[in-house]
C-alpha positions as YAML, in Angstrom:
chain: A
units: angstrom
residues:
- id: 1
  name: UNK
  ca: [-58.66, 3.70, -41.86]
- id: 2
  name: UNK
  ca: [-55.81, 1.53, -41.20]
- id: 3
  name: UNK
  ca: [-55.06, 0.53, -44.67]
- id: 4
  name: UNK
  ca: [-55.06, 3.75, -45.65]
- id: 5
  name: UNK
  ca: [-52.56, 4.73, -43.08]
- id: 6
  name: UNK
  ca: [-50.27, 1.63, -44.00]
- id: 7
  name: UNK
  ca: [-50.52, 2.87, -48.09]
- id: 8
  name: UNK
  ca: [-49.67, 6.27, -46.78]
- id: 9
  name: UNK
  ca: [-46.56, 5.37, -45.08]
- id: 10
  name: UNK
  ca: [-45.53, 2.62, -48.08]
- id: 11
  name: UNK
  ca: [-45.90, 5.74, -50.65]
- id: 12
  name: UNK
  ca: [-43.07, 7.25, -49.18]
- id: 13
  name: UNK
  ca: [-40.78, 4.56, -49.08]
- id: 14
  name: UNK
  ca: [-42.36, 2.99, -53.18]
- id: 15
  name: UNK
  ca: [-41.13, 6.58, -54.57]
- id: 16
  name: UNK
  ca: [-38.71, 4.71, -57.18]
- id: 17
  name: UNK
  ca: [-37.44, 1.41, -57.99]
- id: 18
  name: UNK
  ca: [-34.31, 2.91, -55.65]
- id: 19
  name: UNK
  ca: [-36.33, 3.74, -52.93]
- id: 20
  name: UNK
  ca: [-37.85, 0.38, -52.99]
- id: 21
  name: UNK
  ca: [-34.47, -1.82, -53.44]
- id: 22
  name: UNK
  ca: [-32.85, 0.61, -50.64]
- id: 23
  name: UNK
  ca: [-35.70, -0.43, -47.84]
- id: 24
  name: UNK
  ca: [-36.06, -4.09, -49.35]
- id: 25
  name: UNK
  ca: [-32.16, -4.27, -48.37]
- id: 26
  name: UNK
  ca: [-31.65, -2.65, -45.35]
- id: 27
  name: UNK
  ca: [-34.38, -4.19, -43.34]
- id: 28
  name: UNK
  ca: [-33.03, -7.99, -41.28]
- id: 29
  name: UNK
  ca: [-32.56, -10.05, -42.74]
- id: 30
  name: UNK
  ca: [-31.97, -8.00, -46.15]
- id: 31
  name: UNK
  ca: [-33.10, -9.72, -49.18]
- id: 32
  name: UNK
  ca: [-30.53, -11.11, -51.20]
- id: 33
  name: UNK
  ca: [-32.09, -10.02, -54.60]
- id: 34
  name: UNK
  ca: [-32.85, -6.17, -53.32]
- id: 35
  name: UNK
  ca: [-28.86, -5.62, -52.41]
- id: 36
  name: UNK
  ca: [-27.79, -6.89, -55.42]
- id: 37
  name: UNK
  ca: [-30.11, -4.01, -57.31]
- id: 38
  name: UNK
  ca: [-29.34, -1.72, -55.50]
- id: 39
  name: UNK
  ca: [-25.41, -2.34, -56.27]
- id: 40
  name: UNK
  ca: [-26.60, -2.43, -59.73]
- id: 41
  name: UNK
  ca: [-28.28, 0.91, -59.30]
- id: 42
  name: UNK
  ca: [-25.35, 2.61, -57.32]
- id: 43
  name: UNK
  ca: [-23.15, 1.24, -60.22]
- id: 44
  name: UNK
  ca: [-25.22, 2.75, -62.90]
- id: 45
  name: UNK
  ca: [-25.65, 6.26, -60.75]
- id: 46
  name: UNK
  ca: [-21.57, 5.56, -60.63]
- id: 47
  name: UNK
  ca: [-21.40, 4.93, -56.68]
- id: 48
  name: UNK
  ca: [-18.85, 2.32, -57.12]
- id: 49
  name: UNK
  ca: [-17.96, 2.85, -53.34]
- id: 50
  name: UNK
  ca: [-21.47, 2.00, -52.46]
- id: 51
  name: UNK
  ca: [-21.80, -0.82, -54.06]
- id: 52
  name: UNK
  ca: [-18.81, -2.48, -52.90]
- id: 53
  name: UNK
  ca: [-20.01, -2.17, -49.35]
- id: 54
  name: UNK
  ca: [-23.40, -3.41, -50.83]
- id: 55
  name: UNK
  ca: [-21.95, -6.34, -52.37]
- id: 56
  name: UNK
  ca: [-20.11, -6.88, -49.47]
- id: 57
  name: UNK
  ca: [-23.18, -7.37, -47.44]
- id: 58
  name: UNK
  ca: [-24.78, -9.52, -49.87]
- id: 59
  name: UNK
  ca: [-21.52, -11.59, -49.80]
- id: 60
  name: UNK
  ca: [-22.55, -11.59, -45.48]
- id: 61
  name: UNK
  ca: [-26.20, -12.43, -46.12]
- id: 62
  name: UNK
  ca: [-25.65, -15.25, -47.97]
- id: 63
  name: UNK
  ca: [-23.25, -16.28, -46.11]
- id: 64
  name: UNK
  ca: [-25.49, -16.23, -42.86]
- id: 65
  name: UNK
  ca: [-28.51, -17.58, -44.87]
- id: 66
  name: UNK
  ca: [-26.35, -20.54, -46.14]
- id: 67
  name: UNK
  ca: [-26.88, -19.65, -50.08]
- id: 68
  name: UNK
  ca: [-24.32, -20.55, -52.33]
- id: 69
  name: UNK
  ca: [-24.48, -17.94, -54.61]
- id: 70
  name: UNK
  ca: [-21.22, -16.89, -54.76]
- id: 71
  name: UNK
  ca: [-21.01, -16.15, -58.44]
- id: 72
  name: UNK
  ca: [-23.10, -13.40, -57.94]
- id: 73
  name: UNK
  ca: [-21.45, -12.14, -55.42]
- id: 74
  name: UNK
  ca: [-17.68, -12.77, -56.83]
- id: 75
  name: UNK
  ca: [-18.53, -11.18, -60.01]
- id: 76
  name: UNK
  ca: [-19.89, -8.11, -58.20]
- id: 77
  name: UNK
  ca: [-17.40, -7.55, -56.58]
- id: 78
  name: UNK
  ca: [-14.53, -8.31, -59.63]
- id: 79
  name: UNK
  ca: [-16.46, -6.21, -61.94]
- id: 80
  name: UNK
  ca: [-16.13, -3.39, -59.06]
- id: 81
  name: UNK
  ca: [-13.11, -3.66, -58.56]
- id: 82
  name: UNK
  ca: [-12.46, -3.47, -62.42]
- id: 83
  name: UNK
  ca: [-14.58, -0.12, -62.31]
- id: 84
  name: UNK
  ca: [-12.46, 1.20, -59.84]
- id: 85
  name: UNK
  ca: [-9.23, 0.28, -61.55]
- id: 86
  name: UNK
  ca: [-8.12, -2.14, -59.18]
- id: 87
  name: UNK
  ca: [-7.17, -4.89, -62.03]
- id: 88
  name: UNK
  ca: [-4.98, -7.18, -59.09]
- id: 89
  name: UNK
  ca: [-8.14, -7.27, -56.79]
- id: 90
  name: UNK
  ca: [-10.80, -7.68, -59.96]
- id: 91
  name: UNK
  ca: [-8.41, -10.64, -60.94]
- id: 92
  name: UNK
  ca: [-8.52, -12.09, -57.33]
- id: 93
  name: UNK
  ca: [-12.38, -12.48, -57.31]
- id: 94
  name: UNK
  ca: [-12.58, -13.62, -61.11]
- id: 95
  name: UNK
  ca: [-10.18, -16.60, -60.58]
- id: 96
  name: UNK
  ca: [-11.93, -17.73, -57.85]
- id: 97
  name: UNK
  ca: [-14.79, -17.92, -60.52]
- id: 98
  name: UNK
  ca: [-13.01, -19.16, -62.91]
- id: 99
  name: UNK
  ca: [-11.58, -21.84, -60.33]
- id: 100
  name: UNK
  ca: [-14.81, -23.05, -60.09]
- id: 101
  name: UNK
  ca: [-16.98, -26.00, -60.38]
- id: 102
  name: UNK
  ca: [-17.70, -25.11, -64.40]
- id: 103
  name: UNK
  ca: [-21.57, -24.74, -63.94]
- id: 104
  name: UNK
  ca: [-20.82, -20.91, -64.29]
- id: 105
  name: UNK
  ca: [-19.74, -21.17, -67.57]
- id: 106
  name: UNK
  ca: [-22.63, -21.25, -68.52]
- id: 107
  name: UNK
  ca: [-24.21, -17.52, -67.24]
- id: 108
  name: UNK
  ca: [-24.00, -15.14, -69.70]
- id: 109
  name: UNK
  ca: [-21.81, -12.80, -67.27]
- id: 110
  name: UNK
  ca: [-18.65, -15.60, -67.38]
- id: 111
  name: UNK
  ca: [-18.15, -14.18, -71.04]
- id: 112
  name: UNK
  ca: [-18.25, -10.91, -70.19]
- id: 113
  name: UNK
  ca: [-15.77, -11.86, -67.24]
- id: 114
  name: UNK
  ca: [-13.05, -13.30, -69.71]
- id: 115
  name: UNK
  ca: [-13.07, -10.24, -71.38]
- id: 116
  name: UNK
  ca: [-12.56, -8.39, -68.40]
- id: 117
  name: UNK
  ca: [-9.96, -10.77, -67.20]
- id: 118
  name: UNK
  ca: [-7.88, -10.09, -70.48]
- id: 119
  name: UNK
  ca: [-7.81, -6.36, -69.58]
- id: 120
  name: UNK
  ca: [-6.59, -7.18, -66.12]
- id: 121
  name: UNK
  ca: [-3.74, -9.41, -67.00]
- id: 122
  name: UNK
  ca: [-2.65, -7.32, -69.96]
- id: 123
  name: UNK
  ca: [-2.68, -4.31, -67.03]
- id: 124
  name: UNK
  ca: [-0.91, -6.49, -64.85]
- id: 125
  name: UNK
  ca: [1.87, -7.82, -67.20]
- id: 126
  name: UNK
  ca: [0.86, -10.86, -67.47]
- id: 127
  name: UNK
  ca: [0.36, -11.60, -71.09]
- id: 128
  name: UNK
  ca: [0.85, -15.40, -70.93]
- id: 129
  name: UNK
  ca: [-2.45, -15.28, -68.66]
- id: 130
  name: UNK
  ca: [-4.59, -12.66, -70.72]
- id: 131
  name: UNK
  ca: [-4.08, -15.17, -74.04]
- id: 132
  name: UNK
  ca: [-5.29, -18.67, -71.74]
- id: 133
  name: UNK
  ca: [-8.45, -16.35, -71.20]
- id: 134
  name: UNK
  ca: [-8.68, -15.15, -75.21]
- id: 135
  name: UNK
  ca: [-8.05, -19.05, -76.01]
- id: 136
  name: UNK
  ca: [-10.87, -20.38, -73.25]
- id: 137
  name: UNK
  ca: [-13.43, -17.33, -74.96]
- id: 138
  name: UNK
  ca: [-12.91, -18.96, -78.73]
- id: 139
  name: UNK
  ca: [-14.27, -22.30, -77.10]
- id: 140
  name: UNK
  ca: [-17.17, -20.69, -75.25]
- id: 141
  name: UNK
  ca: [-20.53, -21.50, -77.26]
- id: 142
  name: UNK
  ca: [-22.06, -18.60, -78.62]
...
């Protein structure tokens, strides 16, 4: 009886791995992991808007909860902003990245990143700064 009122009302909500992510994220606290799918999802479906405000809150969240994940969330954010074609703002999150303590050199996103970075300083004028990037990329390990 119960249970199968419980699956009932869960069946709406498990419709899709969107469905899922959107109720995993917008219930207190929000899990950390759920908003940061569901900006990946709103960036695939090409929301860009909607994740910002998503990373945004996951930037909040862990801020609240004390995590220092703030690659995550920096990167979400720059590669956003690089979406939208917003290089100045994109740059603003990767430096702080790139400013970092090093250990994020090793993810496979700080690659990725650089190359990003290069597009956003070329866009920018600032070809001194796009070639530091290209020059830090040859010494990256493979």
């Amino acid at each position: 009886g119960v249970l199968g009122m419980f699956n009932y009302f869960q069946a709406d909500i498990w419709q899709n791995e969107y469905s899922v992510m959107r109720a995993a994220g917008t219930h207190e606290p929000p899990n950390s992991a759920a908003l940061w799918n569901l900006a990946c999802l709103e960036v695939a479906r090409g929301n860009f808007d909607q994740a910002l405000m998503l990373a945004d809150r996951l930037v909040a969240v862990q801020s609240e909860l004390g995590v220092d994940n703030s690659f995550r969330a920096a990167y979400l954010k720059g590669y956003l902003f690089f979406c939208l074609n917003q290089p100045i703002k994109a740059l603003g999150c990767f430096e702080k990245i790139r400013n970092g303590t090093g250990a994020e050199k090793k993810n496979p996103r700080y690659h990725r990143m650089l190359l990003m970075m290069v597009d956003c300083y070329t866009a920018t004028g600032q070809p001194e700064k796009a070639e530091a990037c290209k020059d830090e990329l040859s010494r990256l390990p493979r």
